[in-house]
C-alpha positions, 0 to 999 in steps of 0.5 A: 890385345896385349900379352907378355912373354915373361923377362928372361930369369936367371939360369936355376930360376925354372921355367926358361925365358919363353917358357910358361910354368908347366914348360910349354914354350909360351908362343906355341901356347898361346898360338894353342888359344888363337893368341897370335896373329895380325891382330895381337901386339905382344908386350916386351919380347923380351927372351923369346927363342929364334923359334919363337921370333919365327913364329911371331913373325910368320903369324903376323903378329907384333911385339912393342918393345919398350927399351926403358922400362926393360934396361930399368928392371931387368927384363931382358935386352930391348928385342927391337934391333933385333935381326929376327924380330926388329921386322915386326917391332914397335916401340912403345912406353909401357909404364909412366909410374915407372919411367918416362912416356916419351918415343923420344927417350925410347927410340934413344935407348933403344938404339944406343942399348943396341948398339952398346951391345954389338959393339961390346962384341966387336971390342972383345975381339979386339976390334974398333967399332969404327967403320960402320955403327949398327942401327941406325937413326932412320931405323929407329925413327921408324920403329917410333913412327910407321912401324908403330901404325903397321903394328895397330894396322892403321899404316894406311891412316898415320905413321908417316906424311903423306897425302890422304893420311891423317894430320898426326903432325908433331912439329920441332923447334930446330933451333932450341938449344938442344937441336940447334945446328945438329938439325940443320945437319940431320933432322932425323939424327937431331930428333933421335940423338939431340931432342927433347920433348921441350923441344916440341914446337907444335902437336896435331893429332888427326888434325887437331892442334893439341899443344901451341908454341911449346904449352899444352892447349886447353881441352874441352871436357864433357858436362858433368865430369866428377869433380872438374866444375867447369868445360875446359881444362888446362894443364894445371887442372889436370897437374893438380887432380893427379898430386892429389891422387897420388898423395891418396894413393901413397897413404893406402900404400903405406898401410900395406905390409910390403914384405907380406905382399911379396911373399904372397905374390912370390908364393902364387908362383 
């Protein structure tokens, strides 16, 4: 189950950032509904309270924090390198109409945004951020990979390579252009600094090889789909169903007045 804690508003927007309309902190409400627990993935996290990172962190419960959709609107700093939460963060993607839907792209913002941030406090004080940088590329390579499977509780099935697991497997081109030398250096660094999903040689999930030498494989599907006609599908077909459901889409779109609609949502508030 996913929930939200609401992006941080501006200081004479009622209510605070971890507070619900009636002024009830929104952790302790839900933890009032048995909405926080072990089996709960928050989404964001985006200003909840050192109280309320406490008590996510005591009842078990985990946040996905997805750095590009939050830099992108405004919801707040990415709360995974945070000193207090960054123990029970993923990552995640949250919204492809809005942003890409790669761990790649997530882990880079989410630790550069991070960084950025801390090191802007060093230079305020007039110091060079020089000797040791915050956040690390194997912390942020872990929040995209065995942190992802302890949130879903699955950390003994997939999340890193080990013996028993799960053949989730995602395979790099070290010398591609992008990766070239800088994997020979560090392959963690290259994936989280250099990489691209170009880069992407092979993709095995549970032992199934889903993309081959840099193309997505066929995928079989099952009889009588609506509207495929046939048992496999390559990417084409897939590309070509979603221009035309985007162009259905867009024509609905521009039959509704936006101003209205905004102030009805505003209004519901």
């Amino acid at each position: 189950m996913a929930c939200i804690i609401p992006n941080p508003l501006t200081e004479t927007t009622p209510p605070s950032p971890s507070e619900d309309y009636s002024g009830v902190p929104l952790v302790d409400l839900l933890a009032s509904y048995n909405l926080l627990g072990p089996n709960i993935i928050l989404s964001h996290g985006t200003g909840a309270s050192p109280a309320a990172a406490q008590k996510i962190a005591s009842t078990g419960a985990f946040v996905s924090s997805t750095p590009e959709t939050e830099l992108q609107m405004g919801h707040g700093l990415p709360v995974c390198f945070r000193d207090d939460m960054k123990d029970q963060c993923s990552l995640g993607v949250d919204c492809h109409s809005n942003n890409s839907s790669d761990m790649i792209t997530q882990m880079r913002l989410g630790l550069q945004s991070a960084r950025a941030v801390r090191n802007e406090a060093l230079i305020e004080k007039g110091e060079i951020p020089i000797v040791k940088i915050s956040g690390s590329v194997r912390d942020v390579f872990r929040l995209a990979t065995i942190q992802g499977a302890k949130a879903v509780h699955m950390e003994d099935q997939i999340g890193s390579l080990v013996e028993g697991k799960r053949a989730d497997i995602v395979v790099f081109d070290a010398l591609s252009p992008g990766m070239v030398c800088a994997a020979e250096h560090d392959p963690i660094a290259a994936i989280v600094l250099h990489a691209s999903v170009a880069d992407i040689e092979t993709v095995i999930v549970d032992g199934v090889v889903r993309k081959r030498a840099k193309q997505l494989v066929k995928v079989g599907v099952e009889e009588g789909v609506a509207g495929i006609g046939k048992k496999e599908v390559v990417w084409a077909d897939v590309a070509e169903q979603l221009v035309r459901s985007r162009e259905e889409i867009q024509k609905k779109i521009e039959k509704i007045d936006m101003d209205k609609a905004l102030e009805a949502f505003l209004g519901s508030l």
